[in-house]
ZADO-1210 file (C-alpha; in nm, 4 decimals, padded with zeros to 6 digits):
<atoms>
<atom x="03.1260" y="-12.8654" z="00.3189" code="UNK" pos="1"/>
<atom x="03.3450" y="-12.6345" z="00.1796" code="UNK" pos="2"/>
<atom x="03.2339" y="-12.3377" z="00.3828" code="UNK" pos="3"/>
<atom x="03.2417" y="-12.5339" z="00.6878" code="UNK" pos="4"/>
<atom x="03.6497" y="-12.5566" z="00.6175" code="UNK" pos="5"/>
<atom x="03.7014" y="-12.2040" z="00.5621" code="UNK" pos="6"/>
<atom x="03.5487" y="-12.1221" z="00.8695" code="UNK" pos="7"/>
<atom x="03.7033" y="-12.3296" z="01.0612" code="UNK" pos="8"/>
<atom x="04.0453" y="-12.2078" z="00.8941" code="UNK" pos="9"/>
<atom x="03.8971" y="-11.8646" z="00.9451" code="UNK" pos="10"/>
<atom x="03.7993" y="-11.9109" z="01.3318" code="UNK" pos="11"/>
<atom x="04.1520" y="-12.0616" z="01.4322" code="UNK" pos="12"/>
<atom x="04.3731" y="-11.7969" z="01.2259" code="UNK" pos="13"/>
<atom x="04.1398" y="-11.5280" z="01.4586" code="UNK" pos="14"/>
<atom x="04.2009" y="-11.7155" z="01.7734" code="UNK" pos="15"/>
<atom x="04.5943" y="-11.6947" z="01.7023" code="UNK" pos="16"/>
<atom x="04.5835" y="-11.3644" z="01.5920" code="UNK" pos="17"/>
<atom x="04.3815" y="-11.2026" z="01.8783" code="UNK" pos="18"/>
<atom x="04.5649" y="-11.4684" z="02.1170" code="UNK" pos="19"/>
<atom x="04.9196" y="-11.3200" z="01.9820" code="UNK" pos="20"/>
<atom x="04.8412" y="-10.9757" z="02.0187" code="UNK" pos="21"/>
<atom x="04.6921" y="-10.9707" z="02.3625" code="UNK" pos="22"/>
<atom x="05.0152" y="-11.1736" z="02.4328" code="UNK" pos="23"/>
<atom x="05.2538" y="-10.8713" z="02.3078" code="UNK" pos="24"/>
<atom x="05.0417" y="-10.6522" z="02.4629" code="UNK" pos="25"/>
<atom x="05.0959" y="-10.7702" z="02.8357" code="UNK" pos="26"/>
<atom x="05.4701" y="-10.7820" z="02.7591" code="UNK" pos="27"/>
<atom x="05.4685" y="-10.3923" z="02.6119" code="UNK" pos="28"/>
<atom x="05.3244" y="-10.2181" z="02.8873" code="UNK" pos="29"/>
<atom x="05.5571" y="-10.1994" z="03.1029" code="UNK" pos="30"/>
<atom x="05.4075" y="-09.9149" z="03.3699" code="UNK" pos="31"/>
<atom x="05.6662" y="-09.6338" z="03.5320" code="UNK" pos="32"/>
<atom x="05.6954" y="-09.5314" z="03.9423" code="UNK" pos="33"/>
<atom x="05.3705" y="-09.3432" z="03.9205" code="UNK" pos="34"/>
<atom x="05.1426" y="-09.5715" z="03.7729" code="UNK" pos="35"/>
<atom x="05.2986" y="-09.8829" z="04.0056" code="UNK" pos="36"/>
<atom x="05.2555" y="-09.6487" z="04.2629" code="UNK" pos="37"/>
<atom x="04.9029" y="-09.6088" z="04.1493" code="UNK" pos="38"/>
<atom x="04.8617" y="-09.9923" z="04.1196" code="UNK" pos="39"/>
<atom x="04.9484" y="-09.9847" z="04.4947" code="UNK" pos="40"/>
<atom x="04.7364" y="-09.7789" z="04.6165" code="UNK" pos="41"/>
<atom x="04.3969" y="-09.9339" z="04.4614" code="UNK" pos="42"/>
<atom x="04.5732" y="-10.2582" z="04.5879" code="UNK" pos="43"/>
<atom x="04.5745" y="-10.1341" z="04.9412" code="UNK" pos="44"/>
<atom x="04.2445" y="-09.9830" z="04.9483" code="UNK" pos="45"/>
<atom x="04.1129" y="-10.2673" z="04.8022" code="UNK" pos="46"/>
<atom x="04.1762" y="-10.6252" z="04.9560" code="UNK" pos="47"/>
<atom x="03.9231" y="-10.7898" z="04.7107" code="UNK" pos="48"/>
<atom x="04.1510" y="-10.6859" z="04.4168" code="UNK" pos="49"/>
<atom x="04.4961" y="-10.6993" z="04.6233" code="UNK" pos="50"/>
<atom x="04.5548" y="-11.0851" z="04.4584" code="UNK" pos="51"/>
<atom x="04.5112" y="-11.0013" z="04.0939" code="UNK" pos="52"/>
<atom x="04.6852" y="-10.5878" z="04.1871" code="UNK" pos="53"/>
<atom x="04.9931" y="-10.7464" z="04.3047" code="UNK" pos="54"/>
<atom x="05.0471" y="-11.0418" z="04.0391" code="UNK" pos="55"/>
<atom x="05.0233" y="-10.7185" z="03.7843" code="UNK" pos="56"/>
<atom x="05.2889" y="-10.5604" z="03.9620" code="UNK" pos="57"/>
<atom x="05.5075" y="-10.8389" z="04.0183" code="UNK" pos="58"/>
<atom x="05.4810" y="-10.8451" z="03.6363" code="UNK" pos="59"/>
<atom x="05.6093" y="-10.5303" z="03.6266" code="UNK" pos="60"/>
<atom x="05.9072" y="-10.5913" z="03.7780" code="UNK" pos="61"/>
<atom x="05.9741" y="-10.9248" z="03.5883" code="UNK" pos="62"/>
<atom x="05.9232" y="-10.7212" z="03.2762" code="UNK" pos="63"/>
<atom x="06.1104" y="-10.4431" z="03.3900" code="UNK" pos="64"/>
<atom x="06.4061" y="-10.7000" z="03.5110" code="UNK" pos="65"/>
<atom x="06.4250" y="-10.8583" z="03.1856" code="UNK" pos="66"/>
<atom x="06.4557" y="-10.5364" z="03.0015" code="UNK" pos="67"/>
<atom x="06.7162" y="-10.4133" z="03.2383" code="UNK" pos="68"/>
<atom x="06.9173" y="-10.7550" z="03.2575" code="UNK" pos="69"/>
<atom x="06.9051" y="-10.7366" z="02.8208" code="UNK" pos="70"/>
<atom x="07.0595" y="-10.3575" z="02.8254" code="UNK" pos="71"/>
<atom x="07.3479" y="-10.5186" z="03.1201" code="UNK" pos="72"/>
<atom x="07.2108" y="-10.3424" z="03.4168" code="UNK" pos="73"/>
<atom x="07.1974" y="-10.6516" z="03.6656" code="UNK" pos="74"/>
<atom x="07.2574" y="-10.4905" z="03.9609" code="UNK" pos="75"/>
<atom x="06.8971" y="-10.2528" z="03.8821" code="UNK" pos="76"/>
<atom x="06.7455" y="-10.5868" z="03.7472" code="UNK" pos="77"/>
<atom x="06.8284" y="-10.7574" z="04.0637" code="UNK" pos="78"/>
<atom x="06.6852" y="-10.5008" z="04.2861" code="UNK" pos="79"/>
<atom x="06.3568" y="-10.4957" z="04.0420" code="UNK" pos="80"/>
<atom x="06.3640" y="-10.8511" z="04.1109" code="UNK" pos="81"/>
<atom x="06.3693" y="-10.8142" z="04.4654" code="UNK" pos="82"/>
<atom x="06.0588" y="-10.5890" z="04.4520" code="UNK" pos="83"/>
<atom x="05.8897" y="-10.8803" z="04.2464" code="UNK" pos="84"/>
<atom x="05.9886" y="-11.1016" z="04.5317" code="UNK" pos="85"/>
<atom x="05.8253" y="-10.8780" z="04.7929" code="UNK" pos="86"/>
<atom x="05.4940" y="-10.8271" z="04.5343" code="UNK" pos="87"/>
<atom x="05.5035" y="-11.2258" z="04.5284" code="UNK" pos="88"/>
<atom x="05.4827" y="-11.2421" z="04.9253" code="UNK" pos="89"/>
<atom x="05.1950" y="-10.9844" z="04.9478" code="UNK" pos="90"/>
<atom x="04.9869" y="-11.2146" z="04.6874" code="UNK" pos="91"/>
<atom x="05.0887" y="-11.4723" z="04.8926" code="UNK" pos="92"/>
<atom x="04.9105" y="-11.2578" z="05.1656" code="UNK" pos="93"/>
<atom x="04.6134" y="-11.1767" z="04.9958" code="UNK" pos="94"/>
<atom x="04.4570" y="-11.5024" z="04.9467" code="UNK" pos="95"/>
<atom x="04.3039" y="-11.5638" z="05.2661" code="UNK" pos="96"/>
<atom x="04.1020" y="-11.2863" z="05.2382" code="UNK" pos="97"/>
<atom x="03.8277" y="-11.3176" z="05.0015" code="UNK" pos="98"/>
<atom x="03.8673" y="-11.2247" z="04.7023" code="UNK" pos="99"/>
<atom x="03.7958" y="-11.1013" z="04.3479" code="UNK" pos="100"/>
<atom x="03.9772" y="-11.1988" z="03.9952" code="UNK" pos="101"/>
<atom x="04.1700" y="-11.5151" z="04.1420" code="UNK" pos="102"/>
<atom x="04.1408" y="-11.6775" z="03.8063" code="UNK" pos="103"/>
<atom x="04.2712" y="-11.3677" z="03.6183" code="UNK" pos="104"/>
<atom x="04.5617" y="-11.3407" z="03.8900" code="UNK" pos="105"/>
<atom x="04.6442" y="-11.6858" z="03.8213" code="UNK" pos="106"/>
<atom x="04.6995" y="-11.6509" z="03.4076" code="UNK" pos="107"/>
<atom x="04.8973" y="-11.3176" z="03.5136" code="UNK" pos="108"/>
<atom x="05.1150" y="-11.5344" z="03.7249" code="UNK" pos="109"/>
<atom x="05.1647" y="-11.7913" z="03.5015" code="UNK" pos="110"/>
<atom x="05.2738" y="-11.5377" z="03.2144" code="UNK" pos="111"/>
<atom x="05.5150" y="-11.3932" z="03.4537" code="UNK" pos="112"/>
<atom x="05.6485" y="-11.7040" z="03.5375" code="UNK" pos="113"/>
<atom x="05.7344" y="-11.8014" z="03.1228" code="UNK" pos="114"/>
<atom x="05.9060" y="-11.4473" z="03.1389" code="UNK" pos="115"/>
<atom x="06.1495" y="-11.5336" z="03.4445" code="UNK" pos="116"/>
<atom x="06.2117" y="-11.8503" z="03.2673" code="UNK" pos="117"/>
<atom x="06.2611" y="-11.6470" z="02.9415" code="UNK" pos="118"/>
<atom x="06.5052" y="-11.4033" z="03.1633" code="UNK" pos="119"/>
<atom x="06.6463" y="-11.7204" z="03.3158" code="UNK" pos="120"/>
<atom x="06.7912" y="-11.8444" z="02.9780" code="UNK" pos="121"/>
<atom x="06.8518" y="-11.5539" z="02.8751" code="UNK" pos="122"/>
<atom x="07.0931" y="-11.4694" z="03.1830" code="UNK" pos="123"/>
<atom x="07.4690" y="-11.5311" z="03.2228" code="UNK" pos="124"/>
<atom x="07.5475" y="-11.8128" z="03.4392" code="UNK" pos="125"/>
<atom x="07.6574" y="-11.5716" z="03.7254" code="UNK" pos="126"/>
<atom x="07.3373" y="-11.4291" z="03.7749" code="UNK" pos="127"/>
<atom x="07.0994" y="-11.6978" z="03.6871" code="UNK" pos="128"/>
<atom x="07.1020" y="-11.7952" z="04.0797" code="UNK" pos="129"/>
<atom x="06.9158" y="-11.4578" z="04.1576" code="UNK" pos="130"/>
<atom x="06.6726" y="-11.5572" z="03.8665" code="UNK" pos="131"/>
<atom x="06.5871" y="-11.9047" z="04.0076" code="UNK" pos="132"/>
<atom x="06.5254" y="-11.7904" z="04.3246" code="UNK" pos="133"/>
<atom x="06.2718" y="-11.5221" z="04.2402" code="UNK" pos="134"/>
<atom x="06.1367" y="-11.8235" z="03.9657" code="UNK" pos="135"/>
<atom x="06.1219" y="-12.0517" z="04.2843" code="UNK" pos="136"/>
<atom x="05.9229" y="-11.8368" z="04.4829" code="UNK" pos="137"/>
<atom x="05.7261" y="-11.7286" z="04.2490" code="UNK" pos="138"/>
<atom x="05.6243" y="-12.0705" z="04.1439" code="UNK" pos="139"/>
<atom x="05.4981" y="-12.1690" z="04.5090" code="UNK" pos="140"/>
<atom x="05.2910" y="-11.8707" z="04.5621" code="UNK" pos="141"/>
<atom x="05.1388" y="-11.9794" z="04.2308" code="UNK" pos="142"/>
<atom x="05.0703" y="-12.2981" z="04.2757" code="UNK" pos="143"/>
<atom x="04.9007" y="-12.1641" z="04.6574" code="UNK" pos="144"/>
<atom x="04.6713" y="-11.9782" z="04.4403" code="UNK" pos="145"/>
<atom x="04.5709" y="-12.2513" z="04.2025" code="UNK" pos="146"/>
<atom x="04.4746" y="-12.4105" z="04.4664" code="UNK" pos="147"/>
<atom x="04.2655" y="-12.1674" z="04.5921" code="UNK" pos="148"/>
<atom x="04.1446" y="-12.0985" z="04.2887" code="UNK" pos="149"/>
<atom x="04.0034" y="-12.4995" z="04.3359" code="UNK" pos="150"/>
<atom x="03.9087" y="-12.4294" z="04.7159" code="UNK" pos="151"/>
<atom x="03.7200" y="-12.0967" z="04.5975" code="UNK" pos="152"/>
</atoms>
């Protein structure tokens, strides 16, 4: 019985640990012009992919935002979130075709979407209206996928 407890203790400290680190992980890469431009590429030549391509780069630019909001740049971290606006609408366009990774594109999205609300708290009161309405968006083209994610 006593094994059976350590285990257990054993199996959930794992779990936290690899779950933490795969957590920090998403948040540290954050990729530069060529490898976005990269990511682009593969997601045009690829419409199977294009869903889970584009929630990695809009990402990107929530990552990048939030790094550039926290050193004062807003008005770079309001274009970057304009670019995650326009990443958001091309997911958006992607999921009529069919495609590959939906499920994947969806846990992206909803990691993204914890870091806008991160950014969003984290943002003076004068710019938290360019936060929510990236966070807005972003939201509906999520919950579009879910569903099809259910529909697939």
């Amino acid at each position: 019985m006593r094994l059976i407890g350590h285990g257990v203790v054993l199996s959930t400290l794992v779990a936290l640990v690899c779950g933490t680190s795969f957590a920090a992980n998403i948040d540290e890469m954050v990729l530069g012009t060529q490898e976005l431009a990269s990511l682009q590429a593969r997601a045009d030549a690829s419409p199977k992919e294009q869903c889970y391509l584009y929630a990695e780069m809009a990402h990107q630019m929530a990552e990048t935002a939030a790094k550039e909001m926290s050193a004062g740049d807003v008005d770079k971290a309001t274009q970057s979130l304009a670019t995650l606006q326009k990443y958001t609408d091309r997911i958006h366009g992607g999921l009529s075709s069919d495609t590959k990774k939906l499920k994947d594109a969806e846990i992206l999205m909803r990691h993204t979407a914890m870091r806008l609300t991160e950014l969003l708290h984290n943002t003076s009161t004068e710019d938290q209206p360019r936060v929510v309405e990236a966070l807005k968006h972003f939201e509906k083209v999520r919950g579009e996928l879910m569903l099809a994610i259910f529909n697939h």
